[in-house]
N, C-alpha and C positions, 0 to 999 in steps of 0.2 A: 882672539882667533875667530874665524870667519869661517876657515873649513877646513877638512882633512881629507886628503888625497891617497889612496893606498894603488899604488903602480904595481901592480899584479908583476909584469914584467921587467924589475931593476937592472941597467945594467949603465957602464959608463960610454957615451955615445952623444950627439947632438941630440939636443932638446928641442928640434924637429921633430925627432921620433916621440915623442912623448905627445906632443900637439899632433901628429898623426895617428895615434891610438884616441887618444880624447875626441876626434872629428870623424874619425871614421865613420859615423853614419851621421854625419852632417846631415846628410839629404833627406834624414826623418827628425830634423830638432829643429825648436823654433830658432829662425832669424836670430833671434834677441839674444839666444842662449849662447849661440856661434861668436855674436859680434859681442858682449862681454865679456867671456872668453877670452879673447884673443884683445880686449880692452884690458883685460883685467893682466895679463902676460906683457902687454908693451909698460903700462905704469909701474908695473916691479923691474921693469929694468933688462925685460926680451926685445931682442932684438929679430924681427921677421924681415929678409930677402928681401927683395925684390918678387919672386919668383917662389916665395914661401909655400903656395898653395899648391903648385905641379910637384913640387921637392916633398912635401907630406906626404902627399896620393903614390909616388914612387919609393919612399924609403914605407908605405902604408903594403905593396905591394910585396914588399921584402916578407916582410909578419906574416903577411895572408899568407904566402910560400909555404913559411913553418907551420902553418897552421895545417895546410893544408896536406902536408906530407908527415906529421905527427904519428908517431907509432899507432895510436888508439884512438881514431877520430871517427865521430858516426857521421851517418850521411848527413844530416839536418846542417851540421857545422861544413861538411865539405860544399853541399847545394849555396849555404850564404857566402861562404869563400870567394867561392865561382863567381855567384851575381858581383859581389864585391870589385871582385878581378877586373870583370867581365865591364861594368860601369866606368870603371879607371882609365881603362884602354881605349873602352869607347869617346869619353871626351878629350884624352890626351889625342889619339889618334886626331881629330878634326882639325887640331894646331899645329 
């Protein structure tokens, strides 16, 4: 065994959303970490889109929703929500 994964949030669903939980802050990991990763997911036998990386960022924007309308959320989590959001949109928007 190599590693263990505990997914906070289990549920039965495409396993897009799971690679969209795990990248969610892509934009602060290294390169290397991203592209093994998603090395490591095609050699067991994942299968990514065409279009896998906009499909993340939108089923990503789903989560951020619940997150952000959760009964008991302090601002700290709503303010990264937002930026979150707020980043998604903005590079989806340009395409």
């Amino acid at each position: 065994m190599s590693a263990v994964l505990d997914w906070e949030f289990a549920f039965a669903g495409s396993p897009l959303t799971d690679i969209a939980n795990m990248l969610r802050y892509e934009h602060r990991m290294p390169e290397a970490f991203v592209s093994q990763f998603l090395r490591g997911y095609q050699v067991q036998g994942g299968i990514l889109p065409p279009d896998w990386h906009r499909c993340i960022k939108l089923l990503d924007l789903i989560s951020l929703c619940e997150f952000a309308h959760a009964p008991e959320v302090n601002e700290v989590v709503v303010r990264d929500v937002i930026e979150l959001m707020e980043r998604t949109l903005a590079q989806y928007q340009e395409k």
